[in-house]
N, C-alpha and C positions, 0 to 999 in steps of 0.2 A: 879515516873516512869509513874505515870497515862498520866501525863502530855506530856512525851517524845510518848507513843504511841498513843497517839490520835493527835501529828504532825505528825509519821512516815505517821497512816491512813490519815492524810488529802494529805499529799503531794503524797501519790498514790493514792487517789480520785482525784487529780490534773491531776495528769499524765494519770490516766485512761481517767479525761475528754479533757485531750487535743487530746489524741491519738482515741478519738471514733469522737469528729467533727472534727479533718484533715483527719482521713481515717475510716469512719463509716461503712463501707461495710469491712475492710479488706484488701482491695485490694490490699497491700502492702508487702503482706504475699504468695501472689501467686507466681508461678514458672513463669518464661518468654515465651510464646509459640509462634511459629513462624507461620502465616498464612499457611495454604499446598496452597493458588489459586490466584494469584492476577491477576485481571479483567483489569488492565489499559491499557496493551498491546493491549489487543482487543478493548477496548473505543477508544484508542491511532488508532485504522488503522480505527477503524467504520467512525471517523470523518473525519480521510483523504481521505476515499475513497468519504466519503460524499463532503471534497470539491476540491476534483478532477471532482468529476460528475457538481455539482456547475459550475467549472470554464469550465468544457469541455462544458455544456449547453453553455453557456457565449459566448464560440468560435463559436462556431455551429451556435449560431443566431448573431452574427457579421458577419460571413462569409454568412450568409443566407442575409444578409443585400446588402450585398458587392456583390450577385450576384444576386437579385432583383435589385440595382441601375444599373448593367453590363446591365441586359435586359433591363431595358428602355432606356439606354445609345447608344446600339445597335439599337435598335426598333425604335429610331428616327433619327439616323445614317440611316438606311436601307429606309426608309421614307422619308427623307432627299435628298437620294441618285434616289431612286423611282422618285421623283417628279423632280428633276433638272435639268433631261436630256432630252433640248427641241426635236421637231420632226424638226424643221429649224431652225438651228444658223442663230439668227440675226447678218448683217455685224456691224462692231466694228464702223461703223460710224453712224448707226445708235439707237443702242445700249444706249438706259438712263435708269437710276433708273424704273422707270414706267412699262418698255418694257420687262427689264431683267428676263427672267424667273427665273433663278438658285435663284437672289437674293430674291424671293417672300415667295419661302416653306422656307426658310434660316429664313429668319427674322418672318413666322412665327413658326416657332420651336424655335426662340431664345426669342419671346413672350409667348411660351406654357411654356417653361423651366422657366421663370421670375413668372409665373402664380404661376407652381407647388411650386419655392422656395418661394417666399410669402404666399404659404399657408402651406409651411412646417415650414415657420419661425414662423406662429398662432400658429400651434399643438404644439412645441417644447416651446412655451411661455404659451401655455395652461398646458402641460403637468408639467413643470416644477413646475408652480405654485402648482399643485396638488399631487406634490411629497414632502414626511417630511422631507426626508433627505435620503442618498445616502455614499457605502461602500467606503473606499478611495482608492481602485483597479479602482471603477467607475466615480468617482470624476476627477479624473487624467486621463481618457479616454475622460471625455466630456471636460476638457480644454485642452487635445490636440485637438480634433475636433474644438473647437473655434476658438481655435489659427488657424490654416490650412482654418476655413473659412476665418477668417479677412484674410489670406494672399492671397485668393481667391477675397477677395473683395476690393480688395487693388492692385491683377494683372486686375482685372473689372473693376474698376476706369479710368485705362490706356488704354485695350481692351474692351468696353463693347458689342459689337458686338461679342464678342468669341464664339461659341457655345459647343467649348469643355469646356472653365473656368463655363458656366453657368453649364453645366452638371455635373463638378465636383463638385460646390457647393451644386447643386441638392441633387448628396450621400449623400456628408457629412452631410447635414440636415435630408438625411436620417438616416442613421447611428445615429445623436444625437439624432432623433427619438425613434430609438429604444432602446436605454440605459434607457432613462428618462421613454419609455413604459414599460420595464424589473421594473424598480424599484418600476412603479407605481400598478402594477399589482402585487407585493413581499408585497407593502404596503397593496393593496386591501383583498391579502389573509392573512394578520394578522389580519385586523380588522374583518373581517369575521370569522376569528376563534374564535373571542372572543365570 
């Protein structure tokens, strides 16, 4: 009989050590209790409101865009307009390139506009390169802009003399402007926080 109890003891020194490393606290023995507060609701709207603000800024400096290119769009419209209207029309016979008043502020506003977009086309080439990477809500904004220049510069091909097609490229270079400056200035204040 010695013998039969001293298996019973081992096989519940067995049991005892299985059941102290699978559950050595217990824990298995407690009652189920239900949270009384869960937090996620309010995480859940903190972050939406967060990127609703996000996305509302996003709008606001697009449009803030869209109506900085409007005033210089106008501004040399009005300038344009200022300057063309000679004090004596010349007769149409004697009227050349040279003599034309109207066509002088024209073609040099359709030179100022060529200026601005080659040097919108540097910042956007600078900018880029200085940018890590970019959210795919923003990605997708500056290839539509692309797209809408090249088709800009593809109606310029045809019309180069246009001075509304230069203006419109103008924007839009501005506009890809400011996407790439948003992002770079998101990238500048992470590493700054570090």
């Amino acid at each position: 009989m010695k013998a039969n109890d001293t298996k019973e003891n081992d096989m519940t020194a067995n049991d005892q050590w299985n059941q102290n490393t699978s559950d050595p606290l217990g824990l298995s023995e407690l009652e189920a209790v239900e949270p009384g507060y869960d937090g996620w609701a309010q995480i859940e709207s903190a972050l939406q409101a967060h990127q609703d603000n996000k996305r509302n800024w996003r709008r606001a400096s697009g449009w803030l865009a869209v109506a900085a290119s409007l005033v210089l769009v106008v501004s040399i419209t009005l300038r344009n307009s200022e300057n063309s209207i000679p004090g004596d029309a010349p007769s149409p016979v004697l009227a050349t390139p040279a003599t034309n008043l109207a066509s002088i502020p024209v073609q040099e506003n359709i030179n100022a506009l060529i200026g601005l977009s080659q040097n919108m086309e540097a910042q956007v080439k600078k900018l880029r390169q200085e940018t890590s990477s970019m959210p795919a809500e923003s990605a997708i904004y500056v290839a539509e802009l692309e797209d809408l220049i090249a088709q800009v510069d593809n109606q310029l091909s045809l019309t180069p003399d246009s001075i509304d097609l230069w203006g419109q490229r103008v924007n839009l270079m501005l506009d890809l402007a400011q996407i790439y400056q948003q992002q770079w200035q998101i990238d500048y204040g992470r590493m700054a926080s570090l």
